[in-house]
C-alpha positions, 0 to 999 in steps of 0.5 A: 132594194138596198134597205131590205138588203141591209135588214135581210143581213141585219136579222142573219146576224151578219156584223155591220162593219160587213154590212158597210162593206157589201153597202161601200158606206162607212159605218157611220152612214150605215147607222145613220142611214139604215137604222130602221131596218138595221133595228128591225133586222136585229129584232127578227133575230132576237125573236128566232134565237128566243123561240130556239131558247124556249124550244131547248127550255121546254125540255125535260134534260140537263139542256133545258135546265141551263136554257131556262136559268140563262133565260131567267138571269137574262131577260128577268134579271134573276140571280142565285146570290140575290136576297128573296124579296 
């Protein structure tokens, strides 16, 4: 119970130290002992707020535009000043 708790928290982007304090474990045990799921839940929101990105991305407006070069220096690493390989 307490493992679906702490990865339901994780994926809402609910803070650890908030975590530690709904669990009364200290951070460190947290990590220790919860991981798996604090990995998991971080990745389920990773995916949520990429799939908001590319909705936004997939626009035709000034909004999507600034969605897709975030997304580009972000997960490719792309930069204006860089040299043309």
């Amino acid at each position: 119970m307490q493992r679906r708790l702490v990865q339901t928290l994780a994926s809402q982007g609910i803070p650890q130290a908030e975590i530690c304090r709904v669990l009364d474990v200290s951070a460190k045990t947290l990590r220790k002992r919860y991981r798996r799921e604090l990995d998991i839940g971080a990745a389920k929101l990773e995916a949520v707020l990429i799939g908001h990105l590319l909705r936004l991305a997939s626009g035709s407006d000034h909004v999507a535009l600034r969605a897709i070069i975030f997304l580009l220096r972000c997960r490719f690493g792309w930069s204006q000043f860089a040299p043309a390989r």
